[in-house]
C-alpha positions as CSV (number, residue, x, y, z in Angstrom):
1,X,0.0,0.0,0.0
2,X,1.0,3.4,-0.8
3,X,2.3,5.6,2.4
4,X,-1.2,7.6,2.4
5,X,-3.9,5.7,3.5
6,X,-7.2,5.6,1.1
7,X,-10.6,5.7,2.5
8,X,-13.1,4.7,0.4
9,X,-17.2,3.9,0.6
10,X,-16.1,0.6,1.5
11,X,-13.8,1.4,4.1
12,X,-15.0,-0.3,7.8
13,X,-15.0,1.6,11.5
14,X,-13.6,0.7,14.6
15,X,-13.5,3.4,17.8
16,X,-13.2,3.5,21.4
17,X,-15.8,5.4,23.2
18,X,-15.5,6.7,26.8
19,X,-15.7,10.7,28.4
20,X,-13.8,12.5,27.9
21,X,-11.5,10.7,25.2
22,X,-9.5,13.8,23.6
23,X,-6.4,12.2,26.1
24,X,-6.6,8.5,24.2
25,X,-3.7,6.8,22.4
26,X,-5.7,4.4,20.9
27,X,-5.7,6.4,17.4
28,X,-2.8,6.6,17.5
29,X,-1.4,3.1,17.7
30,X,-4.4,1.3,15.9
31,X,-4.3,3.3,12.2
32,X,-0.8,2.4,12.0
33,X,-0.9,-1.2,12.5
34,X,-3.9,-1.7,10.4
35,X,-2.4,0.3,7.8
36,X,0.4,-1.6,8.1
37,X,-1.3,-5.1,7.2
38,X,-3.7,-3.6,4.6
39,X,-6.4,-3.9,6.5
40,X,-9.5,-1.5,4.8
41,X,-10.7,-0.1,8.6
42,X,-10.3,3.1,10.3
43,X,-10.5,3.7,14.1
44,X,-11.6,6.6,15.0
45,X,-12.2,8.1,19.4
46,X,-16.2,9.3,20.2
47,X,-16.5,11.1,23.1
48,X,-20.0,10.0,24.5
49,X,-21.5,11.5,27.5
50,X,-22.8,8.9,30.1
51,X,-26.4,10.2,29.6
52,X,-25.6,9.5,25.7
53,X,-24.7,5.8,26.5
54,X,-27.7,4.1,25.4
55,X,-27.6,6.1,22.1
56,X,-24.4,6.0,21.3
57,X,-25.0,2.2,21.4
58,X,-27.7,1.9,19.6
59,X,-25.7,4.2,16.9
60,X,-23.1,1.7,16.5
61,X,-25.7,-0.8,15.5
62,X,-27.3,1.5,13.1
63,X,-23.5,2.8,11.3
64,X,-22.4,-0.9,11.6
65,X,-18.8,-0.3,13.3
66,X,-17.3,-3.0,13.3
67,X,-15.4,-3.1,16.7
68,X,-15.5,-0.7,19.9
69,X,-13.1,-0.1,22.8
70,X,-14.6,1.0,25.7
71,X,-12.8,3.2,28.5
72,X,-13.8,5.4,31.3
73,X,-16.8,5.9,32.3
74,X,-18.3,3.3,30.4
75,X,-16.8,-0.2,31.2
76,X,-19.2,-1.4,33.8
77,X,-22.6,0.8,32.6
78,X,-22.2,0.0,29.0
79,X,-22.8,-4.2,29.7
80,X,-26.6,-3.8,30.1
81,X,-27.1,-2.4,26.3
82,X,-25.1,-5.8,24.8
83,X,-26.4,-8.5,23.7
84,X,-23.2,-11.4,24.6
85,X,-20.6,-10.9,27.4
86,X,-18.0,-13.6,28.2
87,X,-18.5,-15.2,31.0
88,X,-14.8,-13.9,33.1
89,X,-16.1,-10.4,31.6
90,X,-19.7,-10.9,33.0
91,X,-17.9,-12.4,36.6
92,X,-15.8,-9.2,36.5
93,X,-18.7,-6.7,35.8
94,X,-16.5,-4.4,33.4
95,X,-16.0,-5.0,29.6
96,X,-13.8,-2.7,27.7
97,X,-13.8,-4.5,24.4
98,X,-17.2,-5.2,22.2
99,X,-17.2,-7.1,18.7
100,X,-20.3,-6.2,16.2
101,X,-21.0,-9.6,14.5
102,X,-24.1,-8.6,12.4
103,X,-25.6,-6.3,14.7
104,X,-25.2,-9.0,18.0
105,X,-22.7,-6.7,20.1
106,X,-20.1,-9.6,21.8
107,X,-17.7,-8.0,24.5
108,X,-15.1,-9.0,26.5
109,X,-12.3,-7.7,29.1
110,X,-8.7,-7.8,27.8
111,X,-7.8,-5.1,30.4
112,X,-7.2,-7.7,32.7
113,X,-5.3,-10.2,30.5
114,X,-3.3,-6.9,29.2
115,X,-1.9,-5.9,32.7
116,X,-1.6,-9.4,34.0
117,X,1.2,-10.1,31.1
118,X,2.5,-5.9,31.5
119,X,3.3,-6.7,35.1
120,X,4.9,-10.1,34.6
121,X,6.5,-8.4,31.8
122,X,8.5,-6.2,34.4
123,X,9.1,-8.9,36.4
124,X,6.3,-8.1,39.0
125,X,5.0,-11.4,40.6
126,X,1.3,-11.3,42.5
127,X,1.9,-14.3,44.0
128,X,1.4,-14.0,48.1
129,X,1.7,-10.5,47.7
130,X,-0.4,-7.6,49.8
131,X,-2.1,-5.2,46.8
132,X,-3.5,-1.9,47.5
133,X,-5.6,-0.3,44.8
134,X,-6.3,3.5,44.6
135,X,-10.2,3.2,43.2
136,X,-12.4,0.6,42.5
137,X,-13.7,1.3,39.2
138,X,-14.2,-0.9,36.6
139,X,-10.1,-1.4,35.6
140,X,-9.9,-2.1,39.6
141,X,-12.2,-4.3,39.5
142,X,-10.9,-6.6,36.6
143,X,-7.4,-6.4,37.9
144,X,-8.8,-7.4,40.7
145,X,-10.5,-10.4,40.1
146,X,-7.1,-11.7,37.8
147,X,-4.8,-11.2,41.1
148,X,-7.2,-12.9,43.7
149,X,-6.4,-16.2,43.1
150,X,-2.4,-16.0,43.6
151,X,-2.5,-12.8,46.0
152,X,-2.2,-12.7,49.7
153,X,-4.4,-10.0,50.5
154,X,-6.1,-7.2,48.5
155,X,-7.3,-3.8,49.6
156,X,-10.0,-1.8,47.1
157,X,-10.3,2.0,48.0
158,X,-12.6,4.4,46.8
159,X,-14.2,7.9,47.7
160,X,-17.6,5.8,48.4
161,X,-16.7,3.7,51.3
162,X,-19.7,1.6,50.1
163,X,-19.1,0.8,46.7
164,X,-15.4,-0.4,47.9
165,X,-16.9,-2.4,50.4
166,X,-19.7,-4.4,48.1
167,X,-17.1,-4.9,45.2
168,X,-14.5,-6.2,47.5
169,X,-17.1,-8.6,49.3
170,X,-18.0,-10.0,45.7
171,X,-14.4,-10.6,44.5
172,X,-14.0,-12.0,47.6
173,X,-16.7,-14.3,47.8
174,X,-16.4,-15.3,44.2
175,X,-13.0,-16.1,44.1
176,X,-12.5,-17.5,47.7
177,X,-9.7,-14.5,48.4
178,X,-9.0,-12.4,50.6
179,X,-10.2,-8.8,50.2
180,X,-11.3,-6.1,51.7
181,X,-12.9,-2.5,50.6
182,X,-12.2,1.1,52.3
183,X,-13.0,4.8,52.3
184,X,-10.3,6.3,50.2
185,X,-8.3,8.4,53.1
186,X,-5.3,9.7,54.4
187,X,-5.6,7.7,56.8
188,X,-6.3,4.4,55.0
189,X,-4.2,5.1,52.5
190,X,-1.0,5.6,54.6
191,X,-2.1,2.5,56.7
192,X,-2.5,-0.1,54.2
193,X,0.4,1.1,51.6
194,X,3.0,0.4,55.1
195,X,1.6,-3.5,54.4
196,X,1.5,-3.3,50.9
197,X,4.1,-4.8,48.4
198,X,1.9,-3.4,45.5
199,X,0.1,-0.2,44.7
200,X,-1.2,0.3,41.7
201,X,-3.5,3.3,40.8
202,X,-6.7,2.5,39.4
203,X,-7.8,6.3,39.2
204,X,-7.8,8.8,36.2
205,X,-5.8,11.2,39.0
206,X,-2.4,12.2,36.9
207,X,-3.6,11.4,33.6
208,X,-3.4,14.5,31.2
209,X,-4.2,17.5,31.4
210,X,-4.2,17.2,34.8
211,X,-0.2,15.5,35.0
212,X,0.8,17.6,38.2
213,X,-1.6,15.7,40.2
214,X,-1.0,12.9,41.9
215,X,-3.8,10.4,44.5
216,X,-1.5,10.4,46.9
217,X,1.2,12.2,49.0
218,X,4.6,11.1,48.1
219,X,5.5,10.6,52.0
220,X,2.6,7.8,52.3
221,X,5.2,5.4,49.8
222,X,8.3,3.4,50.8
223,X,10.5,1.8,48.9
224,X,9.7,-1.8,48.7
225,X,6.4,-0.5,46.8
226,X,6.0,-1.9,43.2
227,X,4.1,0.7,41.9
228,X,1.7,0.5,38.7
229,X,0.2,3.1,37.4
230,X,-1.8,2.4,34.8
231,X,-2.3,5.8,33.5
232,X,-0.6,6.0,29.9
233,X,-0.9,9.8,29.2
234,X,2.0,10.9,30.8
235,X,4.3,8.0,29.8
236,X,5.0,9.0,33.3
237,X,2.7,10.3,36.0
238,X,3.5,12.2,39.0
239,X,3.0,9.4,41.3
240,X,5.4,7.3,38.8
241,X,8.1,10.3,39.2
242,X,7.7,10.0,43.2
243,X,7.9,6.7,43.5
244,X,10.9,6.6,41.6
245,X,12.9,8.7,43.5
246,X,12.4,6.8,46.8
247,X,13.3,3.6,44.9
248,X,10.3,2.0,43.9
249,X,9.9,-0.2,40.7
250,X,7.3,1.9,38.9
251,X,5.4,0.8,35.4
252,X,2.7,2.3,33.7
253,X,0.1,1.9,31.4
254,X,1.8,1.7,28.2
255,X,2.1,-1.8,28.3
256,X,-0.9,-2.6,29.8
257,X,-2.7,-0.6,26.5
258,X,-0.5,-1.8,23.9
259,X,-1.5,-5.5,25.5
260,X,-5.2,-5.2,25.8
261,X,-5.3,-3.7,22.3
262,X,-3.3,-6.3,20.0
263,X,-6.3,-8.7,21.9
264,X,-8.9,-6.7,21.0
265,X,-7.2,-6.5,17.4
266,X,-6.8,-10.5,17.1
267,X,-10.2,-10.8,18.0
268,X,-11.7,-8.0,15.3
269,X,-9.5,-8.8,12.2
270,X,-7.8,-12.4,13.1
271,X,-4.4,-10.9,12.3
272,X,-1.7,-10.0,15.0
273,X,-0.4,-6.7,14.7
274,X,2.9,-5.1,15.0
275,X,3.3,-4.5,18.6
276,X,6.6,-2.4,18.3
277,X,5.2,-0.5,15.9
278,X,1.9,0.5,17.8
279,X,4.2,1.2,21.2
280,X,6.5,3.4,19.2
281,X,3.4,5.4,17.8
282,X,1.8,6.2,21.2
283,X,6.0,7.2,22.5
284,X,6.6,9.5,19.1
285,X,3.2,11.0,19.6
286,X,3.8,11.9,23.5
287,X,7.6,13.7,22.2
288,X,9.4,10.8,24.5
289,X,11.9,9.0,22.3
């Protein structure tokens, strides 16, 4: 194929979805690797409000795209308005990955699967380890359920004490583990990261614009901490920065994006892409060579 890319009438969609979205690499990395195999699709980012869910949805049945990523807010709200979920999806409660076969929306979680292999990747091992998550959204929630059956202990926290407490109770009834759910706090927070061997952020808090912020206070770490952030826009956040200089392993969500996508890719075309070329993308684009 020539180096511009030529879209036709017959040309196919896929997009990711979620509010807002102007911060997503997926763009970025996706029309690159398709391009790259000659595959006749563009992906394209929606921002959709979450009162514009339901019609958004009903949209992508009526345009016929072919294959839609789903990121915050949607991942655990959007399940209601599909037709197939996977089962480990469906146990999870969050999808971020949906499949149009001829207007019967299939969706799955490769969130999960995608940071699973980005932290053993980096040589982080779950197994018998103490992990404290900051949120318990739905990316907490399937990272969760993936590390309860080789971790020690988990703690979910989030600014509704209650939220934390029901999901915990359901991973932890579900997968026979041992987890617990907390008000998101000072207090808490400083308390269960001196126990912890793993943090890993499960917020939006540092993601760009807003990159000076950070969830927590850089005195509430230690050393010992693995520290995953899965934030991908900065390459690296605040809380990644901190960390760092106290001597913690830090990652972020590069890996865990490039992952989860070459699944959702495989699944949508039944070709594997270029992962070096879809990481390189997303690190040209952010000006960090």
């Amino acid at each position: 194929m020539s180096s511009d890319k030529l879209i036709t009438s017959k040309t196919k969609i896929f997009c990711v979805i979620g509010h807002p979205i102007e911060h997503s690499m997926s763009p970025i990395m996706w029309n690159p690797a398709l391009h790259e195999l000659g595959l006749d699709y563009v992906y394209l980012a929606f921002d959709v409000h979450p009162n514009e869910l339901e019609k958004a949805i009903k949209g992508i049945r009526a345009l016929d795209i072919k294959g839609i990523n789903v990121t915050i807010p949607h991942k655990e709200t959007v399940i209601k308005h599909l037709d197939e979920i996977d089962p480990i999806a469906l146990k999870i409660g969050a999808i971020n990955t949906i499949k149009n076969e001829e207007g019967i929306l299939k969706a799955r979680n490769t969130d999960a699967s995608g940071a699973k292999k980005a932290l053993i990747d980096a040589g982080c091992n779950v197994s018998g380890k103490n992990i404290f998550f900051l949120g318990s959204g739905g990316v907490a929630r399937s990272l969760a359920y993936i590390m309860a059956e080789e971790a020690n202990h988990i703690t979910l926290t989030d600014l509704i004490k209650e939220r934390a407490i029901s999901i915990a109770n359901e991973i932890e009834e579900n997968m026979n583990a041992d987890v617990e759910g907390k008000i998101s706090n000072d207090k808490n927070i400083n308390e269960g990261l001196k126990k912890a061997d793993i943090l890993i952020n499960a917020t939006p808090i540092g993601m760009y614009p807003n990159v000076e912020e950070s969830p927590i206070i850089k005195n509430s770490l230690h050393g010992d901490l693995f520290v995953f952030d899965v934030v991908y826009n900065p390459l690296e956040t605040r809380l990644m920065k901190e960390a760092a200089e106290i001597g913690c392993q830090t990652l972020g969500g590069l890996d865990m994006l490039v992952n989860q996508g070459i699944l959702a890719f495989e699944w949508w075309t039944n070709h594997r892409p270029n992962r070096s070329l879809m990481k390189k993308k997303i690190i040209e684009f952010l000006g960090i060579k």
